[in-house]
N, CA, C and O atoms as a Maestro MAE file, in Angstrom:
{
 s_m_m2io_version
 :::
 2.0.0
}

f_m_ct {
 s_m_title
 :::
 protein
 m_atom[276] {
  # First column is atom index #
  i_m_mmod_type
  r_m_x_coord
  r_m_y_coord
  r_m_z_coord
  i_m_residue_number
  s_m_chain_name
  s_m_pdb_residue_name
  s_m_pdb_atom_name
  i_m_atomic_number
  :::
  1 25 11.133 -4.266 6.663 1 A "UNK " " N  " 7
  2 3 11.439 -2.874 6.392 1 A "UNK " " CA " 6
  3 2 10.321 -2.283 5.511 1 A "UNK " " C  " 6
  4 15 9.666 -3.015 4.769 1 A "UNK " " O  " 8
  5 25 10.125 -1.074 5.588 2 A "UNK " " N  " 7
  6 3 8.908 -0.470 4.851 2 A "UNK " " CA " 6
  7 2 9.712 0.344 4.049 2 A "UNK " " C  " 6
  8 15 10.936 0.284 4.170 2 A "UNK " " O  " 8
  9 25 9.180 1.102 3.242 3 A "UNK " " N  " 7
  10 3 8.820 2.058 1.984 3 A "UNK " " CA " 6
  11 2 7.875 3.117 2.151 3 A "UNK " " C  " 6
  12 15 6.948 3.237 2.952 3 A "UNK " " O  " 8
  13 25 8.398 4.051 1.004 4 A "UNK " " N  " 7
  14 3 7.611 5.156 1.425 4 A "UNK " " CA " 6
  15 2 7.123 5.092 -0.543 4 A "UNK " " C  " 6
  16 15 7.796 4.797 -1.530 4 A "UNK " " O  " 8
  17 25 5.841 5.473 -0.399 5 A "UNK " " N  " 7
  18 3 5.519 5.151 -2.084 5 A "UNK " " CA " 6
  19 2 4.912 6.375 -2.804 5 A "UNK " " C  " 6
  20 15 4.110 6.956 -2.073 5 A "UNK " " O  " 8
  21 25 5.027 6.815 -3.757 6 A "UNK " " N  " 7
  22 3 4.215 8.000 -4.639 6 A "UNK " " CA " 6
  23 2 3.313 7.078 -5.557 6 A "UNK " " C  " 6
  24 15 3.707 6.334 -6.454 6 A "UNK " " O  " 8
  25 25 1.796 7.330 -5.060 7 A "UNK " " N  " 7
  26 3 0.971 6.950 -6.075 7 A "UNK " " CA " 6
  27 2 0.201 8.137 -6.622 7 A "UNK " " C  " 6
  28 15 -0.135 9.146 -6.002 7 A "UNK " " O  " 8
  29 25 -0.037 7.808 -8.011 8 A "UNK " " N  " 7
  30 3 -1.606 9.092 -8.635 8 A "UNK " " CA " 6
  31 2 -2.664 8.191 -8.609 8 A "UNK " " C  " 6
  32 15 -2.684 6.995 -8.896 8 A "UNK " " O  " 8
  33 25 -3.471 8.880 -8.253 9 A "UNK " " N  " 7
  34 3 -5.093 8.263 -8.487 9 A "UNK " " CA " 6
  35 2 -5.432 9.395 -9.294 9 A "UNK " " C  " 6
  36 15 -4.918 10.510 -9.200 9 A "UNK " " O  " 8
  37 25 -6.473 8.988 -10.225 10 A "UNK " " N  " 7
  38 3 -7.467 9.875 -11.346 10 A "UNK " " CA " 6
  39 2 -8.643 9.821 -10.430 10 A "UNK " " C  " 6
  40 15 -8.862 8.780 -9.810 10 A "UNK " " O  " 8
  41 25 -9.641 11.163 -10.260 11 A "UNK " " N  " 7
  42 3 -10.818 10.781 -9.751 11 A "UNK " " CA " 6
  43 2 -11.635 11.769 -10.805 11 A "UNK " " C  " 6
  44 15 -11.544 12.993 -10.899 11 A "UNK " " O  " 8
  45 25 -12.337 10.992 -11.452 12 A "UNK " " N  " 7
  46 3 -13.779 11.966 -12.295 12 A "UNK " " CA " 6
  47 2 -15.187 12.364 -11.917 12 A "UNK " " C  " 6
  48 15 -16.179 11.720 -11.576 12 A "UNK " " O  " 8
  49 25 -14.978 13.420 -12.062 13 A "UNK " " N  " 7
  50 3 -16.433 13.532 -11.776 13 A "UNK " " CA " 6
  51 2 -16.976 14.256 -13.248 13 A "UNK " " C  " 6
  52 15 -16.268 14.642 -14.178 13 A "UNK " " O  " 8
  53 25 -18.472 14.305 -13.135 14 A "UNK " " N  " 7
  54 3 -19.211 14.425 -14.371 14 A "UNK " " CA " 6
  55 2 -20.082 15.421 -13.990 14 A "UNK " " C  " 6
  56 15 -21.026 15.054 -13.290 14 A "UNK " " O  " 8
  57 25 -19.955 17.350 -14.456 15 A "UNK " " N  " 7
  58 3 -21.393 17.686 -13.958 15 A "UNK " " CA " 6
  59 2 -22.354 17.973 -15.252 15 A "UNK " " C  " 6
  60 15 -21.728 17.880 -16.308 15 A "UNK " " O  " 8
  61 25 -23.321 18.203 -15.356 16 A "UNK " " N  " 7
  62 3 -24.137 18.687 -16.212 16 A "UNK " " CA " 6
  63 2 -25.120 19.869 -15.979 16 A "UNK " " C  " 6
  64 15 -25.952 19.848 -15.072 16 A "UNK " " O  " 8
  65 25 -24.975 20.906 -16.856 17 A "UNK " " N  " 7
  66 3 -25.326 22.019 -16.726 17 A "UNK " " CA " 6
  67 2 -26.339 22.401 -17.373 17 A "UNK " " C  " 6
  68 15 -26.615 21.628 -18.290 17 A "UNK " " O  " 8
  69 25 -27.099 23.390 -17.265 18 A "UNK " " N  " 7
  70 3 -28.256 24.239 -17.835 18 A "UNK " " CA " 6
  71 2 -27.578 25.520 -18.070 18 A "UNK " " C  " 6
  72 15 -26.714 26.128 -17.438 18 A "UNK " " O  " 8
  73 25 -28.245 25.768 -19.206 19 A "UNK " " N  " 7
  74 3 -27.744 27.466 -19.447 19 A "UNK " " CA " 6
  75 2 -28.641 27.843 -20.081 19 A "UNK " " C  " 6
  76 15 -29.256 26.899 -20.579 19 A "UNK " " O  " 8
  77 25 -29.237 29.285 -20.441 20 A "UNK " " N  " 7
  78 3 -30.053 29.770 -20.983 20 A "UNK " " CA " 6
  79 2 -28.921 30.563 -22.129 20 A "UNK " " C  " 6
  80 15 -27.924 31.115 -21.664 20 A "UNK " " O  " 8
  81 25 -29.067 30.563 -23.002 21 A "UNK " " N  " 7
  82 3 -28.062 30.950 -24.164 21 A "UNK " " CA " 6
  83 2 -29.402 30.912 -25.384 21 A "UNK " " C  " 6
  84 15 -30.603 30.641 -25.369 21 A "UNK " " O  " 8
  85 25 -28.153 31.457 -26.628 22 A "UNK " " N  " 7
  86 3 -28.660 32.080 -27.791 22 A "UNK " " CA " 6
  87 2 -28.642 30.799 -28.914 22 A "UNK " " C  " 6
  88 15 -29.446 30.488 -29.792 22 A "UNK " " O  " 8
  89 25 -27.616 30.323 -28.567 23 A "UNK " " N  " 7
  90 3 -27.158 29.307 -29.661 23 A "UNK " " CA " 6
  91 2 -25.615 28.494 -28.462 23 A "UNK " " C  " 6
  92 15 -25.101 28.855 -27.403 23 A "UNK " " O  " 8
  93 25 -25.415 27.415 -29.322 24 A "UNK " " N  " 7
  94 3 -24.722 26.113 -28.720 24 A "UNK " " CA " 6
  95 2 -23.030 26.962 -28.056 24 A "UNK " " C  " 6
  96 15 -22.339 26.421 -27.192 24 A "UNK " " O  " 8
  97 25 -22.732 28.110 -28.607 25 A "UNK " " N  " 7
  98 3 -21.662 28.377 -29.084 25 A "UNK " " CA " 6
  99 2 -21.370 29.107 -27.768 25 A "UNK " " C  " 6
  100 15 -20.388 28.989 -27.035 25 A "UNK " " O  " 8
  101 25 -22.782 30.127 -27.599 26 A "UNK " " N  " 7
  102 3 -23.080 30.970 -26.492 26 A "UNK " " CA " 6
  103 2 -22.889 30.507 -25.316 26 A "UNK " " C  " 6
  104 15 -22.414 31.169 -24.393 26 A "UNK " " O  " 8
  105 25 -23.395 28.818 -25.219 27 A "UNK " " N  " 7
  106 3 -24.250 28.574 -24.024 27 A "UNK " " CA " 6
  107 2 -22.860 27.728 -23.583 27 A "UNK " " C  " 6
  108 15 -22.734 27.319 -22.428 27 A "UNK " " O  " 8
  109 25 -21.818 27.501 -24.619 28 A "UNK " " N  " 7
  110 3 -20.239 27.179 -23.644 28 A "UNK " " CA " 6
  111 2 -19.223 28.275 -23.510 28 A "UNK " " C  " 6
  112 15 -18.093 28.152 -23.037 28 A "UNK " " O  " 8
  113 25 -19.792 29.396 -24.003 29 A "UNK " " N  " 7
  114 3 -18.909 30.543 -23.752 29 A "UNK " " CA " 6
  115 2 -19.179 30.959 -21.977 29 A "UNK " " C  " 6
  116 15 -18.462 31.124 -20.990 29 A "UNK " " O  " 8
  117 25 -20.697 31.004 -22.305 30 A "UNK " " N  " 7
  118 3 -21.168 31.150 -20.609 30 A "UNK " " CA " 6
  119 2 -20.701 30.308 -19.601 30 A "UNK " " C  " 6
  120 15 -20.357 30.726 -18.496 30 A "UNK " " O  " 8
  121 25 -20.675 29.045 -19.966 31 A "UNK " " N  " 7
  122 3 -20.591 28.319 -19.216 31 A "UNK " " CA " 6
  123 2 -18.748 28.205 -18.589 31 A "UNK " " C  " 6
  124 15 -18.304 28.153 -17.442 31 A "UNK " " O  " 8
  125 25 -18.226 28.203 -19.610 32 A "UNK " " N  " 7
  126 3 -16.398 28.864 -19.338 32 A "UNK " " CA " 6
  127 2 -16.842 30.143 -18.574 32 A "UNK " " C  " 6
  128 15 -16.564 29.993 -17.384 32 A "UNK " " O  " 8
  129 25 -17.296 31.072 -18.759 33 A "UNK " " N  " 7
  130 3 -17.034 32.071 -18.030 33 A "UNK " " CA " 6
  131 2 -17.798 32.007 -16.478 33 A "UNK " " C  " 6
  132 15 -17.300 32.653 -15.556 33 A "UNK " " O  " 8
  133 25 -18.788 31.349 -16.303 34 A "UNK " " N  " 7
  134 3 -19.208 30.850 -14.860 34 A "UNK " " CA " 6
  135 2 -18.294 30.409 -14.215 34 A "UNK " " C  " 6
  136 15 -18.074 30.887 -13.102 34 A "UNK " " O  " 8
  137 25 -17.435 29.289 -14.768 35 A "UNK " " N  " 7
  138 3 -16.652 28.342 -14.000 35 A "UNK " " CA " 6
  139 2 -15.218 29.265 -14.263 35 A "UNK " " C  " 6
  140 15 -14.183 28.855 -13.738 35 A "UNK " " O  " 8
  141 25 -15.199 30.078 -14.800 36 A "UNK " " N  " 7
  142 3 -13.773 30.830 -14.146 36 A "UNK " " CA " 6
  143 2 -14.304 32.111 -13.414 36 A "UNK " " C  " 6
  144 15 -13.434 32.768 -12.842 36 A "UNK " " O  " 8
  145 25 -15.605 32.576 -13.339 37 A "UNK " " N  " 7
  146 3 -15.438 33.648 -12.371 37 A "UNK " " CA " 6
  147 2 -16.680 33.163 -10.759 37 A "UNK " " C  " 6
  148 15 -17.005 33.704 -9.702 37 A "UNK " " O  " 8
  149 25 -16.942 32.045 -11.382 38 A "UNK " " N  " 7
  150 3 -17.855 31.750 -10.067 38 A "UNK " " CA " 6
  151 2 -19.278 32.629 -10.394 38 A "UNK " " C  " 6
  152 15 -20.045 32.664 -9.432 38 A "UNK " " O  " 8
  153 25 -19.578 33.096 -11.195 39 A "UNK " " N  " 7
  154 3 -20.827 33.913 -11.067 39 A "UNK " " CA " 6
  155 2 -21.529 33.045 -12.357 39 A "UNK " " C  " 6
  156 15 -21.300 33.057 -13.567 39 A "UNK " " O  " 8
  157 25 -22.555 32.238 -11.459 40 A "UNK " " N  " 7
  158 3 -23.404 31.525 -12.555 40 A "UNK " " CA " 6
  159 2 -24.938 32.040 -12.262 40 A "UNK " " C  " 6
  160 15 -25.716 31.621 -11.404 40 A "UNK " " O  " 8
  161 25 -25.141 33.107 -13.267 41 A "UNK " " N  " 7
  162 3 -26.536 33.890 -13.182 41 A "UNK " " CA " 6
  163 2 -27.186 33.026 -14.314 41 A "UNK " " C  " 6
  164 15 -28.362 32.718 -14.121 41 A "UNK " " O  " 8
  165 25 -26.720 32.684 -15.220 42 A "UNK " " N  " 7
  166 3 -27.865 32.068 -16.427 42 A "UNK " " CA " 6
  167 2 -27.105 30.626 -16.555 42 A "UNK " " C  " 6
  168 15 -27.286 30.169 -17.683 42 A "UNK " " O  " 8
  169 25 -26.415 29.892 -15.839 43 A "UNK " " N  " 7
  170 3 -25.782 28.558 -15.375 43 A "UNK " " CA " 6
  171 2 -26.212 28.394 -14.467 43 A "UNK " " C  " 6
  172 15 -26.144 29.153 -13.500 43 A "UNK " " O  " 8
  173 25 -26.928 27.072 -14.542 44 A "UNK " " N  " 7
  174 3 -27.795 26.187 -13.181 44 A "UNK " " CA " 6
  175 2 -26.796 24.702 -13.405 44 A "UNK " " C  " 6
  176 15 -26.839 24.088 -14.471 44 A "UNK " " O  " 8
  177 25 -26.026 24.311 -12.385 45 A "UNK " " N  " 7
  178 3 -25.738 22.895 -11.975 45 A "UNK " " CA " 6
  179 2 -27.027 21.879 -11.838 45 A "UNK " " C  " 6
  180 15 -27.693 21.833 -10.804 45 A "UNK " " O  " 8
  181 25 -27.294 21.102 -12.949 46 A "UNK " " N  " 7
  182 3 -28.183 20.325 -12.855 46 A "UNK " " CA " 6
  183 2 -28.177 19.033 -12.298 46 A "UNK " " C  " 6
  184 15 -29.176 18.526 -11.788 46 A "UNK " " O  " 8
  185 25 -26.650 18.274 -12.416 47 A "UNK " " N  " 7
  186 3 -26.660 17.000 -12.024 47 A "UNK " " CA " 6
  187 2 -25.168 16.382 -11.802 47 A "UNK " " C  " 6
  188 15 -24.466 16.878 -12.683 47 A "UNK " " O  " 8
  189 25 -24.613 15.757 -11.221 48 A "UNK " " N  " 7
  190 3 -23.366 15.495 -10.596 48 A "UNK " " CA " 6
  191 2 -23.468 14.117 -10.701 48 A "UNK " " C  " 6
  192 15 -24.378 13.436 -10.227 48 A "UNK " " O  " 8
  193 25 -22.440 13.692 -11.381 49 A "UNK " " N  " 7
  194 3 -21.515 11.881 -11.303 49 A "UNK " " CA " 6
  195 2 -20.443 11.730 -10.838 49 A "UNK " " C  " 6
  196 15 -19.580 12.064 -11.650 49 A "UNK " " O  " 8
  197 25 -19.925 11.278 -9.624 50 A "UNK " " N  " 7
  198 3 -18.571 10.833 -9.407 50 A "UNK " " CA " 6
  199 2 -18.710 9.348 -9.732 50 A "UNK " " C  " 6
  200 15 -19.823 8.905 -10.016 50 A "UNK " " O  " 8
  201 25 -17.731 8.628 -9.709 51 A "UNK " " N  " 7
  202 3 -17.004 7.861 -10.415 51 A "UNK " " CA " 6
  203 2 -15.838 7.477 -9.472 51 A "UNK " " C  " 6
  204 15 -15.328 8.260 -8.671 51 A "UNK " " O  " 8
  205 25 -15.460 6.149 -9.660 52 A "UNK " " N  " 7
  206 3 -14.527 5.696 -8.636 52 A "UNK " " CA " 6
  207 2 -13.185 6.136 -9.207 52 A "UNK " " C  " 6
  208 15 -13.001 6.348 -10.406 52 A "UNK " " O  " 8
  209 25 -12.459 6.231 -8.457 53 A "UNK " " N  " 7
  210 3 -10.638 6.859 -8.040 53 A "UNK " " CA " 6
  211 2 -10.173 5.361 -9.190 53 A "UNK " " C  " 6
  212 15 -10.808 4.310 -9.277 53 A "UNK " " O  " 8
  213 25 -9.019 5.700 -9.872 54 A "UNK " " N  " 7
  214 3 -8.795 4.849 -10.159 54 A "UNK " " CA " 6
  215 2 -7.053 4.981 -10.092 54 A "UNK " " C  " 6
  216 15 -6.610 6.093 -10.380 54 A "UNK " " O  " 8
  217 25 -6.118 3.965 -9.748 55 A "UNK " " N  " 7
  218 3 -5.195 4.395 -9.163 55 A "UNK " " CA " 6
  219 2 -4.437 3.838 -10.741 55 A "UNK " " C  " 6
  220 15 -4.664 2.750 -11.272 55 A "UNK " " O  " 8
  221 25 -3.304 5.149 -11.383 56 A "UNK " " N  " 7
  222 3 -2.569 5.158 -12.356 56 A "UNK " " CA " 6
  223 2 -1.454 4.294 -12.382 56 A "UNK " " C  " 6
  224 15 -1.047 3.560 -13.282 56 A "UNK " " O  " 8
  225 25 -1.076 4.483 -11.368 57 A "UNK " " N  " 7
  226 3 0.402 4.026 -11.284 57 A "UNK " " CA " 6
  227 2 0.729 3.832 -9.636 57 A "UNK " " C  " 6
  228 15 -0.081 4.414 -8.914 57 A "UNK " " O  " 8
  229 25 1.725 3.150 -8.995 58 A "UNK " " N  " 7
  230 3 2.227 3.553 -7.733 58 A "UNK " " CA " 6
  231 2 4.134 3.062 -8.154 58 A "UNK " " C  " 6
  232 15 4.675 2.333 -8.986 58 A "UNK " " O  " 8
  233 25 4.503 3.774 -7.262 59 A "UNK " " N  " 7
  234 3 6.373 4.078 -7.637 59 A "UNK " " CA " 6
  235 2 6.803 4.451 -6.350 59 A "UNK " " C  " 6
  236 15 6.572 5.483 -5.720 59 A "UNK " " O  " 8
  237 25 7.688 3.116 -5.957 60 A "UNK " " N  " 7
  238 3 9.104 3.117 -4.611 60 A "UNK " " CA " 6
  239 2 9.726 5.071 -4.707 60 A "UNK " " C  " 6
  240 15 10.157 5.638 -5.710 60 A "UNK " " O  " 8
  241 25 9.555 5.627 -3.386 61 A "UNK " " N  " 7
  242 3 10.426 6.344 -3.649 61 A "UNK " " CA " 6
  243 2 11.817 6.364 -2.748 61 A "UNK " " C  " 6
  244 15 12.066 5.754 -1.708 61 A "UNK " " O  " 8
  245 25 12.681 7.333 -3.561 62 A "UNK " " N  " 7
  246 3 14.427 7.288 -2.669 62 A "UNK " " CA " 6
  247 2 14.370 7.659 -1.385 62 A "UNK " " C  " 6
  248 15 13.348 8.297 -1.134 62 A "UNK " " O  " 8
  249 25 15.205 7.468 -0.336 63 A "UNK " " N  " 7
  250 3 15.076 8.541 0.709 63 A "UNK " " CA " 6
  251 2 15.338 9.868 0.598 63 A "UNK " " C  " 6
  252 15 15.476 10.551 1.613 63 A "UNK " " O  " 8
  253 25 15.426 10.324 -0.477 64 A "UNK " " N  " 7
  254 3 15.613 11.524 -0.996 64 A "UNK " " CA " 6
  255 2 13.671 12.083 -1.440 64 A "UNK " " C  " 6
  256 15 13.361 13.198 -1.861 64 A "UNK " " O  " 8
  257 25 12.833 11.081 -1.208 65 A "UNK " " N  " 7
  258 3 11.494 11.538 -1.685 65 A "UNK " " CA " 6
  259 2 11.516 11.466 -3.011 65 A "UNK " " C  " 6
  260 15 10.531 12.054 -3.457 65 A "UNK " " O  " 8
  261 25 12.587 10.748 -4.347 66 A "UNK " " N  " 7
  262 3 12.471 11.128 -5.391 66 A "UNK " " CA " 6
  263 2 11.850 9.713 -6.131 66 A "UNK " " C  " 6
  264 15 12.281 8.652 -5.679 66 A "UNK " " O  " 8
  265 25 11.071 9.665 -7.004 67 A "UNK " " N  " 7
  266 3 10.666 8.358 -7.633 67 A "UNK " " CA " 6
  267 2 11.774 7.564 -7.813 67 A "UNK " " C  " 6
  268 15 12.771 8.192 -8.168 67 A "UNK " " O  " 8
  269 25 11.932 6.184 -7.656 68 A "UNK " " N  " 7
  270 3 12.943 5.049 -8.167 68 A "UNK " " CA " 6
  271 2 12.319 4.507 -9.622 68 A "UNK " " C  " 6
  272 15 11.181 4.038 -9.628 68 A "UNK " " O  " 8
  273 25 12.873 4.564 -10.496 69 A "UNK " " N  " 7
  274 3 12.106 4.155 -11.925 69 A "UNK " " CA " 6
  275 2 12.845 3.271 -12.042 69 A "UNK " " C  " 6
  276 15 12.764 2.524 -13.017 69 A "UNK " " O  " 8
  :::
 }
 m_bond[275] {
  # First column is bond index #
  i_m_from
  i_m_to
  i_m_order
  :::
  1 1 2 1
  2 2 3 1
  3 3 4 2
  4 3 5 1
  5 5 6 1
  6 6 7 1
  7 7 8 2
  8 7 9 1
  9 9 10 1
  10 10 11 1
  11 11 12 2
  12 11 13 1
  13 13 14 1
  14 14 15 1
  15 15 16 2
  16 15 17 1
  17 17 18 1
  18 18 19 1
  19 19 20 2
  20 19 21 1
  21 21 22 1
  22 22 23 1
  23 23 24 2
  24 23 25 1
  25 25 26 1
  26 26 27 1
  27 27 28 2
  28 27 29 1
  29 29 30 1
  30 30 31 1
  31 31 32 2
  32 31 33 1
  33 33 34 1
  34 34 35 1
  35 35 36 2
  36 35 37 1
  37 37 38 1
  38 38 39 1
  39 39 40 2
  40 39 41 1
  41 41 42 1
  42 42 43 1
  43 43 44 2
  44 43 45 1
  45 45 46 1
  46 46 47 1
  47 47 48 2
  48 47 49 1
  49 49 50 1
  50 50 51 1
  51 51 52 2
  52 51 53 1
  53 53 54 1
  54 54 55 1
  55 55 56 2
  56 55 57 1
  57 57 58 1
  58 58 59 1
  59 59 60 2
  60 59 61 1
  61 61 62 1
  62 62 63 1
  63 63 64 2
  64 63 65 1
  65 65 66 1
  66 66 67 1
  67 67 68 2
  68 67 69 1
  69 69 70 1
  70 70 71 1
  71 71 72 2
  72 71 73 1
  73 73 74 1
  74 74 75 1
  75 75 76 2
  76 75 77 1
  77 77 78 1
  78 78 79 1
  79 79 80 2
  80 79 81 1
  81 81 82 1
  82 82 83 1
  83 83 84 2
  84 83 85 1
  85 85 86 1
  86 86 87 1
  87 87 88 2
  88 87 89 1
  89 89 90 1
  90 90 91 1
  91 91 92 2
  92 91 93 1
  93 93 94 1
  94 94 95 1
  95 95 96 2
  96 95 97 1
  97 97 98 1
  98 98 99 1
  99 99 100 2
  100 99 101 1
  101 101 102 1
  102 102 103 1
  103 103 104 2
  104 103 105 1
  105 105 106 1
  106 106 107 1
  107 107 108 2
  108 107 109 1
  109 109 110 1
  110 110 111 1
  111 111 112 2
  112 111 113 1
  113 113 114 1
  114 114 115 1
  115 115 116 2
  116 115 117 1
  117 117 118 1
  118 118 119 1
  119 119 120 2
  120 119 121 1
  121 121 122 1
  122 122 123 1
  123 123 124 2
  124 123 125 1
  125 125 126 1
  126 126 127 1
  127 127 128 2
  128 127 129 1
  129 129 130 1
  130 130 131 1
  131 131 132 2
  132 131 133 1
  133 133 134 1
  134 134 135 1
  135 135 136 2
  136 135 137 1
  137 137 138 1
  138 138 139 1
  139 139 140 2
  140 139 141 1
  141 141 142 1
  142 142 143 1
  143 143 144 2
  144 143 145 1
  145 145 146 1
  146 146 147 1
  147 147 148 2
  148 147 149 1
  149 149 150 1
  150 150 151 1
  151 151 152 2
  152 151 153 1
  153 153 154 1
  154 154 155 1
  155 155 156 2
  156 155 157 1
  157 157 158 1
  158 158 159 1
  159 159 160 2
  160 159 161 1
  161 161 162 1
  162 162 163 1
  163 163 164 2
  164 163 165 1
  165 165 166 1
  166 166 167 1
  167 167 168 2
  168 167 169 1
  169 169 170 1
  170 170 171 1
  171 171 172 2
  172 171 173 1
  173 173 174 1
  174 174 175 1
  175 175 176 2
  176 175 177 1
  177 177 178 1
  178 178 179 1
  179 179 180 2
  180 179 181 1
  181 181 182 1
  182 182 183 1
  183 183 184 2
  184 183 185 1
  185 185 186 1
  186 186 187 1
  187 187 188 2
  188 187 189 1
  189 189 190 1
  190 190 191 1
  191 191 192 2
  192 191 193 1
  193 193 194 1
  194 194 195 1
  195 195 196 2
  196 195 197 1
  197 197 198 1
  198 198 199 1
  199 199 200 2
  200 199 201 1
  201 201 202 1
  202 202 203 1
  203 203 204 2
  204 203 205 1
  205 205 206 1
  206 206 207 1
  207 207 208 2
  208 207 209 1
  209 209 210 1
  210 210 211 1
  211 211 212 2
  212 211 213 1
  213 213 214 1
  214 214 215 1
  215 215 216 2
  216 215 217 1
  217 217 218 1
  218 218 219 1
  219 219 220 2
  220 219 221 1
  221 221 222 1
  222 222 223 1
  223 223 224 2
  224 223 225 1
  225 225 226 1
  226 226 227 1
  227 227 228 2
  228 227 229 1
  229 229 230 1
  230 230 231 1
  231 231 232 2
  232 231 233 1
  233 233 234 1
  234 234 235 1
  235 235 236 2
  236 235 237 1
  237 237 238 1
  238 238 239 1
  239 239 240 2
  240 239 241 1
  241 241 242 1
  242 242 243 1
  243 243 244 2
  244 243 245 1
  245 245 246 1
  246 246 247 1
  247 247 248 2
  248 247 249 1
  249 249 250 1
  250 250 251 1
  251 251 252 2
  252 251 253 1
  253 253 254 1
  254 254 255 1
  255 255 256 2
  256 255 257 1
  257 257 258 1
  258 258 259 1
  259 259 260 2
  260 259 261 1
  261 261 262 1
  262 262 263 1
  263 263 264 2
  264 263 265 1
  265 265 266 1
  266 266 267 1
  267 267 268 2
  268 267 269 1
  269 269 270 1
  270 270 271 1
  271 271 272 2
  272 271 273 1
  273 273 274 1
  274 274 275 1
  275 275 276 2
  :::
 }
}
C-alpha cells in the first residue's frame, strides 16, 4: 500500500549585487527598492550561487490531505 507524503525542501540561492550609492545605507535602500519594483537603473546583478535543496522534514499525510504528526 502507498502513501501520499508532504515534504519542505529549503532551496538557497545567493545573489550579489552592485550599486552605485552615496554611502552603505543608500546602496541597501536602493537595492530594497529594485527588488520590490523591478527597476534596477543603478543595481547591476553581479553574481548568482545556488546551493543544493535541502529537504526539512517529510510527514505521512491523512486521506483528508492533512499532516499525521
Amino acid at each position: 500500500m502507498t502513501n501520499e507524503y508532504e515534504i519542505r525542501v529549503t532551496q538557497t540561492c545567493r545573489d550579489y549585487y552592485h550599486v552605485i550609492a552615496d554611502n552603505p545605507k543608500d546602496a541597501e535602500q536602493q537595492l530594497w527598492l529594485a527588488l520590490r519594483t523591478g527597476t534596477f537603473d543603478r543595481v547591476k546583478l553581479d553574481d548568482s550561487h545556488d546551493h543544493s535543496p535541502t529537504i526539512d522534514y517529510t510527514v505521512a499525510l491523512s486521506p483528508e490531505g492533512e499532516p499525521i504528526l
